[in-house]
C-alpha positions in Angstrom: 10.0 -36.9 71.8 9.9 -40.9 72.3 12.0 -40.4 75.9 9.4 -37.3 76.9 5.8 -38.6 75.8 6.8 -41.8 77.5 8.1 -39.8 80.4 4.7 -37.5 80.5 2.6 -41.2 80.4 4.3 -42.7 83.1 3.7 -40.0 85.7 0.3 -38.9 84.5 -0.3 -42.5 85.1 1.3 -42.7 88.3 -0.2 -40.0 89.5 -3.9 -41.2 88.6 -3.0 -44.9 90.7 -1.9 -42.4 93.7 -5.6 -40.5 93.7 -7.4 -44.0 93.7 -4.7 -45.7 96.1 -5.2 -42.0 98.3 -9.5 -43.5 98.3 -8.4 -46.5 99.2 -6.3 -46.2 102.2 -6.9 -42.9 103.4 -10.2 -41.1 102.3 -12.8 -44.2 102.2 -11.6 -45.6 105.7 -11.7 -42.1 106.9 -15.3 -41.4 105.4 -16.7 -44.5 106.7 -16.6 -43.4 110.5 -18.2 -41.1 110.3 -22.2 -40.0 111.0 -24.2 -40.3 107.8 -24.8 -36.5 107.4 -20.9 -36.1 107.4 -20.4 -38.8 104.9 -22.7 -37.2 102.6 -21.7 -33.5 102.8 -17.8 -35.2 102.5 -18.2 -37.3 99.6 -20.3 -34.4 97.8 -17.5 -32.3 98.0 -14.7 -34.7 97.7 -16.5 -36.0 94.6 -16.8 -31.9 93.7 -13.6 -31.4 94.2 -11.4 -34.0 92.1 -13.0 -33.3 89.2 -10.5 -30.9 88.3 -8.0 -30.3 85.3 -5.4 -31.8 87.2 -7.1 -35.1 87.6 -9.4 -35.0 85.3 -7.3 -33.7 82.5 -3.7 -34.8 83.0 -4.2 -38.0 84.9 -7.3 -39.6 84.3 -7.9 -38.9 80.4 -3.9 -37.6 80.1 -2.6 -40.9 80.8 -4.4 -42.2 77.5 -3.7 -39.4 75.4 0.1 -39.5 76.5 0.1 -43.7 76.4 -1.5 -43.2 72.8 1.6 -40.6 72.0 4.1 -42.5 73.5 2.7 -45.6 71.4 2.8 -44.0 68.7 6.2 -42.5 69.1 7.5 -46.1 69.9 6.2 -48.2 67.4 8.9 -50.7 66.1 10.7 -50.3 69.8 11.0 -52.5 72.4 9.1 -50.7 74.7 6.0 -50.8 72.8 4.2 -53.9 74.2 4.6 -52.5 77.6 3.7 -49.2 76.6 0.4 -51.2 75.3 -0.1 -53.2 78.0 -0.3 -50.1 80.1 -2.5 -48.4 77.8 -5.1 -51.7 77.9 -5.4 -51.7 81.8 -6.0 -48.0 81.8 -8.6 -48.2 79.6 -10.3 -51.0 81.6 -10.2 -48.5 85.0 -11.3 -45.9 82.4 -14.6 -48.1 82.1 -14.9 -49.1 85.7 -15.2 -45.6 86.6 -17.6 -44.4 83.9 -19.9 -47.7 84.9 -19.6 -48.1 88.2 -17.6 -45.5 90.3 -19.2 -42.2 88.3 -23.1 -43.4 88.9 -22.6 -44.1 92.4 -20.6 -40.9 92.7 -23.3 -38.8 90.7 -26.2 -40.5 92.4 -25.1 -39.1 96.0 -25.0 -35.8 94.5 -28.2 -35.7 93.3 -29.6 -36.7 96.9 -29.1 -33.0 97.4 -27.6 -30.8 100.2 -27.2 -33.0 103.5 -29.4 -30.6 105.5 -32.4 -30.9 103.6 -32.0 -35.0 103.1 -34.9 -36.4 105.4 -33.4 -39.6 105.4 -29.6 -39.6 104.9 -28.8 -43.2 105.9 -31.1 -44.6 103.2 -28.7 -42.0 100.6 -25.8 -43.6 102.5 -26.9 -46.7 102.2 -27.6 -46.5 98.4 -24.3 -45.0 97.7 -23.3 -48.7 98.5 -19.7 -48.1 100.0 -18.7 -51.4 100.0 -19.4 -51.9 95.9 -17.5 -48.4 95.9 -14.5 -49.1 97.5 -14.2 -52.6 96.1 -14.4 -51.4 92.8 -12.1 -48.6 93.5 -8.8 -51.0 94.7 -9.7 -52.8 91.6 -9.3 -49.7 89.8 -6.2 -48.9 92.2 -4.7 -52.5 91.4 -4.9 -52.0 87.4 -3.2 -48.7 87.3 -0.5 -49.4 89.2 0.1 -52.4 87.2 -0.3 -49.5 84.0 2.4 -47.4 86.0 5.0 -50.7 86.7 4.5 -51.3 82.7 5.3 -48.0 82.0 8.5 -47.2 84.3 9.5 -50.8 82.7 8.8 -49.5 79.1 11.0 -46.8 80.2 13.5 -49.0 81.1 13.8 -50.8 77.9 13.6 -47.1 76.5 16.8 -46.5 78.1 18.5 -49.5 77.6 17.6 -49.3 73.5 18.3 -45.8 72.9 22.1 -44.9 72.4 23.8 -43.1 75.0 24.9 -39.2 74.6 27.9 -38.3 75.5 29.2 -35.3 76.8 32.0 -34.0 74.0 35.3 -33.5 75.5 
């Protein structure tokens, strides 16, 4: 169970860096030429559309729940400190998003559909994509720093746990 839960916590957190690292080099760049109506309408959906189980459930909040396991499951080990360390700079990009990423998220939502927006550069503008996208690489940074702790707690895993061998 040790080997597994840390397994499960490393690529749940992997894949939760790879969303926010997709935002910043792909989606955001993308997004931002384009026509404020398409921005909107985009980001609405987008915003829609990755809050799913997937991300929601086994990367963003699964990545704590499987750190905390693997934590748990490795107290006493060698790994543990990095399995912590991981778990600390998660949490931090946990609170970024709920403070900072969410609101502006939510807020250009409630603006409404894009075709009955009178003004749609002024929602664009208060969307704020440049506090967005900051925020989100520092976000990207931190969980890829949680992911390099992680495949290294799974290295001094490996190296601590004695090898099976094959009978015969």
């Amino acid at each position: 169970m040790r080997t597994l839960s840390l397994m499960v916590a490393t690529v749940s957190m992997a894949l939760g860096a790879g969303v926010f690292l997709l935002y910043a080099h792909t989606i955001m760049p993308g997004l931002g030429h384009t026509d404020d109506r398409t921005f909107v309408a985009a980001f609405q959906e987008i915003d829609r559309s990755v809050l799913n189980p997937w991300f929601i459930g086994f990367s963003f909040f699964g990545a704590l729940v499987f750190g905390i396991l693997a934590a748990v499951l490795n107290r006493g080990r060698p790994a543990l400190r990095w399995i912590l360390l991981a778990l600390a700079l998660h949490l931090v990009v946990v609170v970024l998003t709920v403070s900072i990423n969410v609101p502006l998220n939510d807020a250009i939502k409630a603006a409404g559909d894009p075709d009955r927006i009178p003004d749609l550069a002024a929602v664009r503008a208060a969307f704020d994509e440049a506090k967005w996208r900051t925020w989100n690489v520092v976000r990207t940074l931190l969980d890829l720093a949680a992911f390099v702790s992680l495949a290294w707690a799974l290295v001094l895993h490996g190296r601590s746990t004695p090898a099976v061998r094959p009978k015969g």
